[in-house]
Each structure stands twice: as C-alpha cells, then as structure tokens.
N, C-alpha and C positions, 0 to 999 in steps of 0.2 A: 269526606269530613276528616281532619286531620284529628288526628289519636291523640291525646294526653295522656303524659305520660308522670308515672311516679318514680323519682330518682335516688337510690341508695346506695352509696359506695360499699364496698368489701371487698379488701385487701389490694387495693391500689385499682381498682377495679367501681365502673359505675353500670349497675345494673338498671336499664329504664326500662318498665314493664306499665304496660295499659292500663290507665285508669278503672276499667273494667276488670281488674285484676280477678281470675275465679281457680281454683284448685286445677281445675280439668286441663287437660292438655287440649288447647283449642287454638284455631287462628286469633279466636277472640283473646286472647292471653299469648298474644304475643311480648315475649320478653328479647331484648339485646343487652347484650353484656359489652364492653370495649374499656381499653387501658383509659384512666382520668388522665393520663402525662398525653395522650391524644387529641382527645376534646376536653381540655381543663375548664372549658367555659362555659360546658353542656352545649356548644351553640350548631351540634350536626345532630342532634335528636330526630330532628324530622328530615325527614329524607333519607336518613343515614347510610339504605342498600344503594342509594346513587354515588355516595361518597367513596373514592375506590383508595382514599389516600394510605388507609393502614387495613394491612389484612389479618389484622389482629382482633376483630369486631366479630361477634357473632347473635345469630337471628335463630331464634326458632322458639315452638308453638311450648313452649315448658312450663314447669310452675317456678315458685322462685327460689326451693331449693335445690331445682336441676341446677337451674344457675349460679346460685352457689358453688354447686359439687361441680359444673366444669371451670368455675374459674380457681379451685382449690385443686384440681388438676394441672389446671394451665402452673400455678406457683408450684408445684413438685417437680422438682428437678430429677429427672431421671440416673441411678442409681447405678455404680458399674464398679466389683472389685476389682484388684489391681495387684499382686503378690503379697492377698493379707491387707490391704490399705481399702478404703471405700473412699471413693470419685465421685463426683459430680457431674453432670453433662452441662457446662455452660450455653447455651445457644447461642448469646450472645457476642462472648468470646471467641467459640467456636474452640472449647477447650474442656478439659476434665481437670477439675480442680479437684486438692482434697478437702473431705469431708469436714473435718476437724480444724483444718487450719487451711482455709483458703484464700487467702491472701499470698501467704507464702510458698504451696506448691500448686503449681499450675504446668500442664500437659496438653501442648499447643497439636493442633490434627495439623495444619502447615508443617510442621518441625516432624510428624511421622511420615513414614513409606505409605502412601497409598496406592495398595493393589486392584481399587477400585472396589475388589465385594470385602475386604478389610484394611484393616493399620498395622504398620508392625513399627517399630521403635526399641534400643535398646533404654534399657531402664535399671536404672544406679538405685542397686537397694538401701545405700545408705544414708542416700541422699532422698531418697524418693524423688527422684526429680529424670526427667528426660536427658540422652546423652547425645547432644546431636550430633557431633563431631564422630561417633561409633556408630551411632543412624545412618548415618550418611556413607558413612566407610565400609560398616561392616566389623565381626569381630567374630574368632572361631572360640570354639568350646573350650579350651583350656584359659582362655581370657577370660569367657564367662563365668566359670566355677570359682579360678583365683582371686579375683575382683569385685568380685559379689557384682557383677550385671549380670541381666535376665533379658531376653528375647520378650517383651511382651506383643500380642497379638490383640488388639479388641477390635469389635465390629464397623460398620459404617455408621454415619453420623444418623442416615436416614433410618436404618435400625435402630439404636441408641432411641432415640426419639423421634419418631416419623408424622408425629401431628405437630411440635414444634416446628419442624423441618417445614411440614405443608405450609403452615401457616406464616412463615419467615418468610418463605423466598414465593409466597401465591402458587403452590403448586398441589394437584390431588393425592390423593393418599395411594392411588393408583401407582401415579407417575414417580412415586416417592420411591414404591415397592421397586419398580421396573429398570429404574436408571440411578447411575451412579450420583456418588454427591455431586462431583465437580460438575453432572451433568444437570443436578438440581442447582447447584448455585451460579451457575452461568445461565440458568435457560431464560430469563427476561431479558439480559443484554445479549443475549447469542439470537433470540429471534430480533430481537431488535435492530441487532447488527447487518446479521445475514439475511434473515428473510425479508425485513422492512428496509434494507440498505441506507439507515439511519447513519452517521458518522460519528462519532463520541466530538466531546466538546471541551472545551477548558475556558475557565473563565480568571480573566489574567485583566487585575484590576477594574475587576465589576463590567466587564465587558468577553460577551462570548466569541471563542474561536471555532472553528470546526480544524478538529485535525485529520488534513487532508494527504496522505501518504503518497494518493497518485499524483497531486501535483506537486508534493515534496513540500507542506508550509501548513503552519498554523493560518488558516483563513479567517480573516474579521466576520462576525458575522452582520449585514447588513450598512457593511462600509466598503464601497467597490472604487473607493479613491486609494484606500492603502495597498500598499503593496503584500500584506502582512509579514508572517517571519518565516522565511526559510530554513528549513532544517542543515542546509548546505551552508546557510549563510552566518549558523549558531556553534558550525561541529568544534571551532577551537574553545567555547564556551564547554563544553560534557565535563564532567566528572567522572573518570573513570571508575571510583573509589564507591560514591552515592548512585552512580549511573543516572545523573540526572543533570541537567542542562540550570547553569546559571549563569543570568543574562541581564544585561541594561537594555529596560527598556522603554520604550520612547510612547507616556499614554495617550498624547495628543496623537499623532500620526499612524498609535495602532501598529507598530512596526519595532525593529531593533533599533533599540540609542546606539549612538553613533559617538565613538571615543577615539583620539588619539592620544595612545600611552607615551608617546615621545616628546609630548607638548603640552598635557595635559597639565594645569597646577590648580586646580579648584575641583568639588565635587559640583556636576552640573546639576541646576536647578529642574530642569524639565527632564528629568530621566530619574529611573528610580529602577532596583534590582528586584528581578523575581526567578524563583526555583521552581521548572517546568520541569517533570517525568520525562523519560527516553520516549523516544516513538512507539518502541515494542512495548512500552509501557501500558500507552496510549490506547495505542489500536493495535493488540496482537496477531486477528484478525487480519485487518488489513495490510499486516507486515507478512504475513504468514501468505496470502494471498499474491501479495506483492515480489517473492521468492519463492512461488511455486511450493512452499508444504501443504500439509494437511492441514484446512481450517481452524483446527485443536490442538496442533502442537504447541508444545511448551504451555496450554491454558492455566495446566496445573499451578505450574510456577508463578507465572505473570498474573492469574488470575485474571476478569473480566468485569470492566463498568462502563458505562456509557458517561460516566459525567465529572470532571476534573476542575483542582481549581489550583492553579499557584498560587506557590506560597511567597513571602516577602523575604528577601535576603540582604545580607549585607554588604556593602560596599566593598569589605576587607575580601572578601569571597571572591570578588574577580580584581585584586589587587592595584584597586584603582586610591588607594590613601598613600600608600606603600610606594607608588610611583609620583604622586602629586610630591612628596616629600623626597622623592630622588632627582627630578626634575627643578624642585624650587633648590635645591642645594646645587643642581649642575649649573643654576641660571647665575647664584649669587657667586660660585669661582670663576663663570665667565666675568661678572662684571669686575671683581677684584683683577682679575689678568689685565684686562682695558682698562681700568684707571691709569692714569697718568704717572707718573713718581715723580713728587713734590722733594724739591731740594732750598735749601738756606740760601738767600742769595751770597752770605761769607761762603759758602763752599763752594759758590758759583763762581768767582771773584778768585778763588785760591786755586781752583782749576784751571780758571784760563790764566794764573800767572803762568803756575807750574808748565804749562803747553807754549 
C-alpha cells in the first residue's frame, strides 16, 4: 500500500511524514525530510529511498520535531575563530567566510597549505583576508610581527563539519573520520575512475566526448565515422596563460574546423569556437597513469570530476577577425598593383611626338 503523505516546508526544507502521523518513534511514523530546490514539485515522494539523485534526503522512524531539529542543524553553519574574528564553514564554497560580513571576507581551503590532517595559510590581520602570494612562499618571523601576518592553522574540512562533508560528497561518518578531505572529495570519481575504469567526458556542443589519453583524442561518443579531435592535432591551439585549449570547431563532422589563416577572409559558417580544459585537466588520472606517477599526484591541484563541458569562445581568441581583415587588405593592394594605368589619349599623342 503506498503511504500518504503530509507535506510541510521549514526553512527551505519539505518534511513529508505519514498520514498516520503518531508521537511515538515508529516505522509507522515514518518521516523524510529533503531540500524543496531538489524536489520543487514534491513529485519523488514515493519511492524516494530509490531516488539516489541528492544525498541530501533523509529517512528515519522520528516525530516531527526530530525533524525539525535535524533540519535546523543541517542550516547551522559550523562556527571557527580566527585571530579574534568568527568564520563560518561554507560547504558550499568550500570556504570560511566571516561571520559579520560575508560577502566581503572569504577564506578559500584551495588557496591554503593542506597537510592533509590540517590547513595552514598566512593571514593579513588587517585585512582579514588570506595572503596567497606569502601562502605559497612562505614568510619568517620578523615579517610576521612587522606586518601584522599571522601563520594561521585550522583543522580539516571533514573535522570542521563531518555530517555536511558525509552528506556532500555520499560518504559515512566513518570514512569521513579515516581519510583525508582530498580523499573524500575525489572518492566518487576516483572509484569511478579507477576501479570502474570509466573515462571522464566532455560535452562540446550538446554532444558527448570521452577523453581518451591512450589513444591521444577526444573520442565522439557513438559516432565511429569521425575521426574526433586529436590532442596532437589541437597543441598550436593551448593557452599557455588559461591552460586551456581554444579551438574551431567543426559540429557536423564532430571533429577540428578546418582554417586557413593565409586565405581566409570570411568568418565560416559551419564552424563555431569552443574552450576545452588541458588533458591533465581532464583526466589526471589518466595522465598520471600515462607517465608513470602515482595515481594521486598533483589531485590536489587539478582536483577530480568525471564530467566536462565546453564552453563557447570567441572568434577574436584564435585570431581568425584579425587575419580576415589582414588578408582582405593584402588582396585589395594586390588588385591596385594589377590595375592597368589609365593615361589621356593628349599625353599619349605628346609622348609619341616627343620619341
């Protein structure tokens, strides 16, 4: 028999609990709580432990101010001073904002040192703000006292907050205790990766790649006529600057557009530019793999996802306006050179006297 349910929002928050609603903590009083910006439409009510899409849903035998009190949990941001300043644990952001004016100071864990069981970061007391540039370098004690920075130290993100952590990234409060962040927020695409030898993918004008390292090319997926795009065939496209590949591309054929800058004077119709990630970007993994390092080198940095999507770029970006307009200018002082020189027939007439 399917449950009917009663539905009450609180605090962005829709709590559906059994028509049979009774005090007692029972299977019969079964209550779920889940964010409304997940199911706005109420329409995964039933069934909802099959739905695995947000792990932000929770089941259990409560009354309905358990429920409450864990979803007034969940909105408590967890609390962290800072030299005298109080922070916020964003989970979102994956940042410590301040308390009072969060907008304006924000404290990114990317932009600190992680030593894995902490964060270290220098930190500008007058700014309150992170110094990345001294983060990253380093700075000894007589810098520190003189310039009012401070060495600060705070914990892991999975300390900080360890049931937001669990319930982010789908992992147990176990696994949260045990292993590092980087190793919580890579473990869905790291088994993905490795264990299920899944490929990441890119989706480059509504059509999926697999990015394929071993045989050097973004591969179309379920199109074995194109050739797709070679990473050999894109390297004068890179940015060294963005480290990232911009490219004409060709969406009929699933392949590189095809330009020549020496002849070119129109932008072409059937080709269109998009801004694709580095390899290592891509698949770290597989690059890592592909030169012989450790599986996890560099993840920190590069971070891990299985799913990609280029973005649209501009023309001007691979200099293709810039040359139509250098070429139609070279074409119009050829034709001026070859025109003919037009003379009066009097001066025609007064030349050949004079000869």
């Amino acid at each position: 028999m399917i449950p009917i349910y009663i539905l009450e929002e609180y605090r962005g928050h829709i709590i559906a609990s059994h028509k049979n609603n009774v005090p007692e903590k029972s299977t019969d009083n079964l209550i779920i709580t889940y964010r409304k910006e997940d199911f706005p439409e109420y329409g995964y009510i039933v069934g909802l432990d099959d739905s695995k899409m947000s792990g932000r849903r929770k089941a259990f035998p409560h009354n309905m101010d358990d429920a409450k009190g864990y979803i007034d949990w969940l909105e408590r941001k967890p609390e962290i001073e800072i030299d005298g300043t109080k922070y916020l644990f964003d989970i979102n952001q994956l940042a410590l904002v301040e308390k009072d004016r969060p907008e304006e100071r924000k404290l990114f864990f990317d932009e600190m040192k992680d030593y894995g069981t902490h964060y270290e970061f220098v930190y500008n007391r007058n700014s309150k703000l992170l110094d990345a540039e001294r983060t990253e370098n380093g700075i000894d004690a007589y810098i520190t006292g003189k310039h009012s920075f401070a060495i600060i130290t705070v914990p892991r993100m999975g300390d900080i907050d360890p049931t937001g952590m669990s319930s982010k990234y789908n992992c147990s409060l176990d696994y949260i205790r045990q292993n590092s962040d980087l190793d919580i927020m890579i473990k869905e695409a790291y088994d993905m990766r490795v264990n299920k030898g899944m490929l990441p993918t890119i989706e480059i004008e509504e059509h999926t790649f697999y990015v394929d390292l071993r045989m050097d090319k973004l591969r179309p997926k379920d199109d074995f006529l194109s050739n797709g795009i070679g990473f050999s065939q894109i390297e004068d496209y890179f940015n060294d600057t963005t480290e990232k590949y911009v490219i004409p591309y060709n969406p009929q054929k699933k392949e590189l557009g095809e330009i020549d800058y020496e002849t070119i004077t129109k932008i072409p119709k059937d080709l269109v530019v998009v801004e694709i990630p580095s390899e290592i970007k891509m698949d770290p993994i597989g690059w890592n793999r592909l030169h012989g390092f450790d599986l996890k080198d560099g993840l920190r940095e590069t971070g891990l996802q299985m799913n990609f999507t280029a973005k649209q770029a501009k023309w001007e970006d691979i200099y293709v306006p810039q040359k139509i307009k250098e070429n139609l200018a070279q074409l119009k002082r050829e034709k001026q050179q070859n025109k003919p020189i037009k003379t009066s027939q009097h001066q025609q007439s007064k030349k050949g006297r004079k000869m």
